[in-house]
Residue frames as qw, qx, qy, qz and C-alpha x, y, z in Angstrom:
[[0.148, 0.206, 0.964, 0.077, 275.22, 117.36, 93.37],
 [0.228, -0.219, -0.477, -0.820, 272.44, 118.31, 91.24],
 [0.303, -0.180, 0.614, -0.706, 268.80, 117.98, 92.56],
 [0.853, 0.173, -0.433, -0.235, 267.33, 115.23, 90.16],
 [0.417, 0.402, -0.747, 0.327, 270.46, 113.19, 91.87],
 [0.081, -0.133, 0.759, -0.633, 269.61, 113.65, 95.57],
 [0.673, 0.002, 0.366, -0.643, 265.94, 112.99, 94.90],
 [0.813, 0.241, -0.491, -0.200, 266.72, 109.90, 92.41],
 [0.395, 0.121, -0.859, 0.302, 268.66, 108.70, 95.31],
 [0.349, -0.026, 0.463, -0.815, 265.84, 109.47, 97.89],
 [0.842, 0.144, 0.012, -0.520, 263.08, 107.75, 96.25],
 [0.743, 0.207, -0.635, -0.048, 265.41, 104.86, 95.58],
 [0.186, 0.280, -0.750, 0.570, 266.08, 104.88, 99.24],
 [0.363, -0.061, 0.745, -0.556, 262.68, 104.37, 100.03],
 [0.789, 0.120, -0.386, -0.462, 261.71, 101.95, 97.59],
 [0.690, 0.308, -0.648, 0.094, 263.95, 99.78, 99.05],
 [0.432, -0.611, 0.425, -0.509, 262.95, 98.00, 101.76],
 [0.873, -0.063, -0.408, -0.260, 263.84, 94.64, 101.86],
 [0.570, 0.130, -0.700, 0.411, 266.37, 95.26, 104.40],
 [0.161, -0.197, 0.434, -0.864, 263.82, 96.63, 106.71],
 [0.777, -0.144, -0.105, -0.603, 260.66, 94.41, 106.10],
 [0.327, -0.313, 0.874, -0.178, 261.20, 91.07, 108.21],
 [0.108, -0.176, 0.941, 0.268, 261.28, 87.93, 106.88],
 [0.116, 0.200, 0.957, 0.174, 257.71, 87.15, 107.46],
 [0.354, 0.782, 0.086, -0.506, 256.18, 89.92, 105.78],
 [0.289, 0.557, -0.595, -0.502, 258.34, 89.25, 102.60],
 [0.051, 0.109, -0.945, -0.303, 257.05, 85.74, 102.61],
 [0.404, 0.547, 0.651, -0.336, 253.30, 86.69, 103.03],
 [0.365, 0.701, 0.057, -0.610, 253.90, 88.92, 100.50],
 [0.138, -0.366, 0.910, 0.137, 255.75, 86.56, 98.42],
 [0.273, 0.263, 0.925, 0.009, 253.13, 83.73, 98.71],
 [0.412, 0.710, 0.422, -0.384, 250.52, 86.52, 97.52],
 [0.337, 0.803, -0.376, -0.317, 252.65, 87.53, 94.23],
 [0.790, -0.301, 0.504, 0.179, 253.45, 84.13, 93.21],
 [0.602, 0.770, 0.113, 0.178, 254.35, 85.43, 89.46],
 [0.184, -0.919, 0.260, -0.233, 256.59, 88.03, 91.39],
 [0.611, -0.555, 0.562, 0.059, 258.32, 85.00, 93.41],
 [0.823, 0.496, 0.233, 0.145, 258.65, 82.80, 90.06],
 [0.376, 0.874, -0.212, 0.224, 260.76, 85.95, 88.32],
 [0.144, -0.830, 0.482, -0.239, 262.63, 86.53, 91.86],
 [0.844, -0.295, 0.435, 0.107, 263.65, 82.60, 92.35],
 [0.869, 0.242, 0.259, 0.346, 264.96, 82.61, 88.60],
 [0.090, 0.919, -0.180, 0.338, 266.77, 85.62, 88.85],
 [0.159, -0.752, 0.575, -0.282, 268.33, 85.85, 92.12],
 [0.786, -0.410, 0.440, -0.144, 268.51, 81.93, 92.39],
 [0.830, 0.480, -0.033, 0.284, 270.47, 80.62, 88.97],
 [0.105, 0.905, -0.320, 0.261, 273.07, 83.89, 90.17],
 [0.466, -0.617, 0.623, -0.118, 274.75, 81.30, 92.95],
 [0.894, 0.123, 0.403, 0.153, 274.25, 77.96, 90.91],
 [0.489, 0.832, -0.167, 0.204, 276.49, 80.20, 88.13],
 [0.020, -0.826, 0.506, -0.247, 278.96, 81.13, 90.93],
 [0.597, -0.467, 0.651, -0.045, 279.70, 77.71, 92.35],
 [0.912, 0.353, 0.200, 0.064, 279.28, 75.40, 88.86],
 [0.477, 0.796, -0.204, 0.311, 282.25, 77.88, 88.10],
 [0.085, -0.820, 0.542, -0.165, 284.03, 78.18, 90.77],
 [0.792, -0.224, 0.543, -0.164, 283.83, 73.83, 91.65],
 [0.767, 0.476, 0.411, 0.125, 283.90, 72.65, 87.68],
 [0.642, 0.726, 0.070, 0.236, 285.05, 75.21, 85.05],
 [0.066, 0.898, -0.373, 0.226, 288.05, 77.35, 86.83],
 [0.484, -0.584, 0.644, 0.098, 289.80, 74.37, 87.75],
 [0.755, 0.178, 0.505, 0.378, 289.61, 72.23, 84.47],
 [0.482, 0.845, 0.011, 0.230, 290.17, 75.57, 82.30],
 [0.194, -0.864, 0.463, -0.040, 293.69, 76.25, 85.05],
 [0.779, -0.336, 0.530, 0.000, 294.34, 73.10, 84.60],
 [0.815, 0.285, 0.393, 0.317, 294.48, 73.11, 81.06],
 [0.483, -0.201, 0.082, 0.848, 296.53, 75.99, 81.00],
 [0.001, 0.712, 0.385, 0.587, 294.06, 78.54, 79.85],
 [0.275, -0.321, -0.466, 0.777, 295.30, 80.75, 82.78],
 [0.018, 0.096, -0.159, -0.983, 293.72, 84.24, 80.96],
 [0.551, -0.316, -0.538, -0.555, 290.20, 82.67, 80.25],
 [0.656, -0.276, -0.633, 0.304, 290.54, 81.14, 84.16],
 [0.288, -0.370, -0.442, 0.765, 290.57, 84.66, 85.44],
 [0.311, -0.190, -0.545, -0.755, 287.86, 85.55, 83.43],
 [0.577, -0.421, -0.694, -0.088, 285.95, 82.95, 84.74],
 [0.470, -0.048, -0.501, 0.725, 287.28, 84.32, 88.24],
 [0.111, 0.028, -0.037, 0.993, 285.85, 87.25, 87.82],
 [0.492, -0.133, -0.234, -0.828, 282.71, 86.49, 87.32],
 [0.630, -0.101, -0.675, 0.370, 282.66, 84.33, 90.09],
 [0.203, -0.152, -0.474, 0.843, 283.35, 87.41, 92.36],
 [0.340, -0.034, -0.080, -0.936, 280.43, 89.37, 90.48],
 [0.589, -0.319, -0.569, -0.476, 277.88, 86.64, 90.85],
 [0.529, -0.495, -0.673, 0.150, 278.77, 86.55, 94.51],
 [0.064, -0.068, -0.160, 0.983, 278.60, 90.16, 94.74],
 [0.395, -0.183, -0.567, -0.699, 275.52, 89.82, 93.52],
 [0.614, -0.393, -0.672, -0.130, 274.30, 87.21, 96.23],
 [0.467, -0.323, -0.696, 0.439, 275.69, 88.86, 99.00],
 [0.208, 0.050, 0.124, -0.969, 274.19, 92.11, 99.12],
 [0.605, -0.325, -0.296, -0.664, 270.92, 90.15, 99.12],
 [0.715, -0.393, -0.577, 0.009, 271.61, 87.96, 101.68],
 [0.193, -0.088, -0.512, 0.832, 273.31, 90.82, 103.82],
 [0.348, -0.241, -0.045, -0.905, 269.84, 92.78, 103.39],
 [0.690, -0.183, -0.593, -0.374, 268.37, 89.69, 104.47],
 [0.612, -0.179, -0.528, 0.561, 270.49, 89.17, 107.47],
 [0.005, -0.211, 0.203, -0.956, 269.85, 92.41, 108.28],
 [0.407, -0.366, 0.017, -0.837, 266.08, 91.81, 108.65],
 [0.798, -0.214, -0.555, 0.094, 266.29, 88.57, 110.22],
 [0.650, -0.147, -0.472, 0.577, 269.10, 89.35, 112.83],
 [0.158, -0.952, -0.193, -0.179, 268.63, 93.32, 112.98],
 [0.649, -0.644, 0.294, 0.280, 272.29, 93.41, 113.62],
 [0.534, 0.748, -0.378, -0.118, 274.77, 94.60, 110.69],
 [0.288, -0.702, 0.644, -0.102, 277.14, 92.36, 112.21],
 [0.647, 0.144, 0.683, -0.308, 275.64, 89.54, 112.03],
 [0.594, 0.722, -0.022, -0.355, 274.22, 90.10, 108.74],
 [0.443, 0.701, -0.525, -0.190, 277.64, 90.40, 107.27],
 [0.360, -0.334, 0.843, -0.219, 279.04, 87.50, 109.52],
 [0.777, 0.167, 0.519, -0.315, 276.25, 85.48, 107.86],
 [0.490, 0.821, -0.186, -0.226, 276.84, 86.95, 104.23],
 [0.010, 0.658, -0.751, 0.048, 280.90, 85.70, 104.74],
 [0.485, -0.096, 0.861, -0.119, 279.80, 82.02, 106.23],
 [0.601, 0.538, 0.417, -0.419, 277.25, 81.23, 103.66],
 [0.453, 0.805, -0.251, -0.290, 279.05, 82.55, 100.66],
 [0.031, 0.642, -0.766, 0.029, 282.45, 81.08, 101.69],
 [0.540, -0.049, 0.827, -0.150, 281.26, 77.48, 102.19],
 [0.743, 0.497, 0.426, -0.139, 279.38, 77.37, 99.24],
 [0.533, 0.787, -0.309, 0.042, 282.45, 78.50, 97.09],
 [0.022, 0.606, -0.764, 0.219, 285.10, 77.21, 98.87],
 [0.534, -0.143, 0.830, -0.070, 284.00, 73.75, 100.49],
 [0.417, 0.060, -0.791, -0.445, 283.15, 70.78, 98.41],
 [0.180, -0.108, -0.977, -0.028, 280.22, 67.92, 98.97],
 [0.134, -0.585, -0.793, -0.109, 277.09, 68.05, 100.91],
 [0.180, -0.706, -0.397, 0.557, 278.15, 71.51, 102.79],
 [0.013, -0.108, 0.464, 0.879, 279.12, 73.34, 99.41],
 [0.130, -0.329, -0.636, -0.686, 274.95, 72.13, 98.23],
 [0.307, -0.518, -0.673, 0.430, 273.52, 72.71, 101.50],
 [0.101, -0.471, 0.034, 0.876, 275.04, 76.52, 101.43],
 [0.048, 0.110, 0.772, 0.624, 274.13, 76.23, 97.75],
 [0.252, -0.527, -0.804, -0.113, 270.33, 75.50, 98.62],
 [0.147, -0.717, -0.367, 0.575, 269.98, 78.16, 101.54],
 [0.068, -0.490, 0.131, 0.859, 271.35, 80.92, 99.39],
 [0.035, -0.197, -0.725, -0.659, 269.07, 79.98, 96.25],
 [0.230, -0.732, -0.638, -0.064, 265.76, 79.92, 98.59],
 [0.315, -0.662, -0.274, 0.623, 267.16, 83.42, 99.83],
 [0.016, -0.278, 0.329, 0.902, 267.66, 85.27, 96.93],
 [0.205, -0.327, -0.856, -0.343, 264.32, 83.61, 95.97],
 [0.339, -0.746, -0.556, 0.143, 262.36, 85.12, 98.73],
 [0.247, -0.604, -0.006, 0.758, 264.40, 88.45, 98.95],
 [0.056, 0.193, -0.443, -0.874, 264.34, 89.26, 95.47],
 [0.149, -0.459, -0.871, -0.093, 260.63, 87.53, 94.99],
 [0.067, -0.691, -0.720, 0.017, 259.38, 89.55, 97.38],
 [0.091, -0.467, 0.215, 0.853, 261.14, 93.18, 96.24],
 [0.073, -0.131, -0.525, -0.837, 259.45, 92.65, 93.18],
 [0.246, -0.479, -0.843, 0.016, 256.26, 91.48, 94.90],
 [0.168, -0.651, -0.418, 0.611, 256.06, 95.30, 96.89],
 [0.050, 0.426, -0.127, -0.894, 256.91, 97.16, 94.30],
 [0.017, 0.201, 0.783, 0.588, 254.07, 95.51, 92.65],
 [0.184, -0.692, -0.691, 0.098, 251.70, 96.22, 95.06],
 [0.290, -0.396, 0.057, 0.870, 253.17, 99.73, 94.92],
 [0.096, 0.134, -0.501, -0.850, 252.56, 100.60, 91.54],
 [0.229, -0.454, -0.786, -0.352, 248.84, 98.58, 91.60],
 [0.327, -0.621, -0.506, 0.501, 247.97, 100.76, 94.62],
 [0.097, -0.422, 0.242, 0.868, 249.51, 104.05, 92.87],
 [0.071, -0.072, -0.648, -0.755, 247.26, 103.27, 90.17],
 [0.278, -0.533, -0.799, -0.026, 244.14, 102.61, 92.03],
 [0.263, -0.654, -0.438, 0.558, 244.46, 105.70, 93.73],
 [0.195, -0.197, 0.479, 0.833, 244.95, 107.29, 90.76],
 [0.054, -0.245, -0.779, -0.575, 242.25, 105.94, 89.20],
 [0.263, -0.653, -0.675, 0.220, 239.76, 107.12, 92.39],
 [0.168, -0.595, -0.126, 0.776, 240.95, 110.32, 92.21],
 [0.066, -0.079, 0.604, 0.791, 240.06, 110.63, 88.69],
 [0.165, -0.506, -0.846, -0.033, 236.44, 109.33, 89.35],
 [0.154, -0.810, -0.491, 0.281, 235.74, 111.36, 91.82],
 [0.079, -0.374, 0.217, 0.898, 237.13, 114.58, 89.76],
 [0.083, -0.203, -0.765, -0.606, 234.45, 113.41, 87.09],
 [0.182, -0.505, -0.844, -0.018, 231.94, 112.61, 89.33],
 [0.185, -0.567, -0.353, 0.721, 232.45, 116.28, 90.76],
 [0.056, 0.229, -0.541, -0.808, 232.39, 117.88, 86.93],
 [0.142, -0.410, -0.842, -0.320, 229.11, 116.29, 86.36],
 [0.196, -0.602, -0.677, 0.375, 227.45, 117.85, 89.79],
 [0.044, -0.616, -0.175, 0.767, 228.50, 120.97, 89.28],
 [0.199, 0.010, -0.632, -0.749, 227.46, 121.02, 85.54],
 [0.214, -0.426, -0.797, -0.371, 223.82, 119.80, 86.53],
 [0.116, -0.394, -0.448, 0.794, 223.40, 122.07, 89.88],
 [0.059, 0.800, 0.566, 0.190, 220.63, 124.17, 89.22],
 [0.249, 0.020, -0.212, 0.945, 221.45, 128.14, 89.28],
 [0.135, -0.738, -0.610, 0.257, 219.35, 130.21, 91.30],
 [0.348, 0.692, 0.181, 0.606, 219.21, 133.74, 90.21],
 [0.352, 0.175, -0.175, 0.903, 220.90, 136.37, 91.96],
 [0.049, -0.659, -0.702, 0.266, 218.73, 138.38, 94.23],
 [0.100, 0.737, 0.252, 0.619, 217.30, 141.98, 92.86],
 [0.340, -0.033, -0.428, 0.837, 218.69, 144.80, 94.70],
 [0.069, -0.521, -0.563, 0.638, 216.62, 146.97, 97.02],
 [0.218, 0.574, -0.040, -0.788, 216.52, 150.12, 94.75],
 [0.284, 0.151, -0.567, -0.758, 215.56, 148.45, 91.98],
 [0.027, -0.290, -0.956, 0.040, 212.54, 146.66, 93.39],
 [0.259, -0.361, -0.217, -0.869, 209.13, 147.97, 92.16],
 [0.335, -0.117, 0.379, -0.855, 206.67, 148.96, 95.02],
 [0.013, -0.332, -0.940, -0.073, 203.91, 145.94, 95.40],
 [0.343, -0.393, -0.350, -0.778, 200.43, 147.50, 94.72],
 [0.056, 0.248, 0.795, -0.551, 198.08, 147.73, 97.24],
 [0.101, -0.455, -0.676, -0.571, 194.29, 147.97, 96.90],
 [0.043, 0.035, 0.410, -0.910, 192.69, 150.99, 98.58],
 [0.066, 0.418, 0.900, 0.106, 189.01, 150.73, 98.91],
 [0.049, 0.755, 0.285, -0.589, 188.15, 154.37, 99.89],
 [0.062, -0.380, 0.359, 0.850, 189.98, 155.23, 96.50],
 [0.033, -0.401, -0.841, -0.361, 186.84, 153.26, 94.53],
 [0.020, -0.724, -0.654, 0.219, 184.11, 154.92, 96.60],
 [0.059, -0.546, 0.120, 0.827, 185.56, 158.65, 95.55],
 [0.028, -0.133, 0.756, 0.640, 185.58, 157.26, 91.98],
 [0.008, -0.497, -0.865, -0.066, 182.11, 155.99, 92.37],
 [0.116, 0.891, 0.334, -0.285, 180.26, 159.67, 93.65],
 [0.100, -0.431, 0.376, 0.815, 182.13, 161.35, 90.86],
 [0.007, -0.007, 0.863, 0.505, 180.76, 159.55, 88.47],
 [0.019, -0.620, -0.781, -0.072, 177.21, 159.60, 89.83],
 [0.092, -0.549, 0.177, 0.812, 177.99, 163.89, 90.40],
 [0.285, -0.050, 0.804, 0.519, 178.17, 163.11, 86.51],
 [0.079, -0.363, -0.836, -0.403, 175.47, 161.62, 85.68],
 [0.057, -0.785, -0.607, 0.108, 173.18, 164.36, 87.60],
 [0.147, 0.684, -0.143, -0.700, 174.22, 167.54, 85.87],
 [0.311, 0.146, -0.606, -0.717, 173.87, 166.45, 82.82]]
């Protein structure tokens, strides 16, 4: 396995956390990303009204009228729209119950009433598993929005404050370089005894001639 592979499956393994954030964390976050819940109710909630309008309505008047080959068609996509629901509502069971068991135990009741009975418990099941894939898939898109606005904010601070450094050190004053010992020149001093010498020469001088 290549190593793109193991880290495309790593980073997808912790994007994904809706079977580890409980329930009411995905519906604060939810209610704050109500765009986010919008997408994830018409997404992951049309996916079960598909699987039961088919499995209650069309695959028994299309078997009935002898379209057997278009009737396991239909079948099929049935199974994929409640593959679809139940790997969100096992991730869901999972963070509700914390118990794979469970989970799946829910995943099985849930599904199987709403495809298999008829009448008020077929729209009941119907109802629960739309407002779950609404809130599970709602608020998966809802983190990984706040992901990616966070990833950009921090992005964008870290860019700042690379400018803001690139400015200082472009305006820093430079201080020159101290002058080594040996090449510093000797400060003068003023000797006063060397004037008075200079002075009785000079008057010497001026009395021989």
């Amino acid at each position: 396995m290549s190593k793109s592979t193991k880290r495309s499956k790593r980073s997808s393994r912790a994007t994904d956390r809706s079977a580890t954030t409980d329930v009411v964390t995905q519906l604060e976050c939810a209610i704050r990303r109500p765009q986010a819940t919008l997408i994830g109710a018409l997404v992951g909630g049309l996916v079960p009204w598909f699987a039961r309008t088919l499995a209650h309505v069309e695959v028994p008047a299309v078997w009935s009228a002898g379209s057997h080959g278009l009737a396991l068609v239909m079948i099929a996509v049935v199974l994929g729209c409640a593959c679809f629901s139940a790997l969100t509502v096992y991730k869901f069971g999972c963070a509700t119950f914390g118990d794979t068991r469970k989970a799946l135990g829910f995943v099985l009741a849930i599904e199987g009433v709403m495809l298999v009975s008829t009448g008020v418990t077929s729209a009941v099941a119907l109802a629960v598993l739309i407002a779950i894939n609404a809130l599970s898939n709602g608020s998966a898109i809802a983190l990984a929005r706040e992901a990616t606005c966070k990833k950009r904010e921090a992005s964008a601070r870290a860019a700042a404050t690379r400018r803001s450094r690139g400015t200082s050190t472009r305006r820093a004053p430079q201080t020159p370089a101290p002058m080594p010992a040996q090449h510093r020149q000797p400060a003068s001093h003023w000797n006063p005894m060397s004037d008075v010498v200079d002075a009785e020469i000079i008057s010497e001088q001026c009395l021989l001639s």
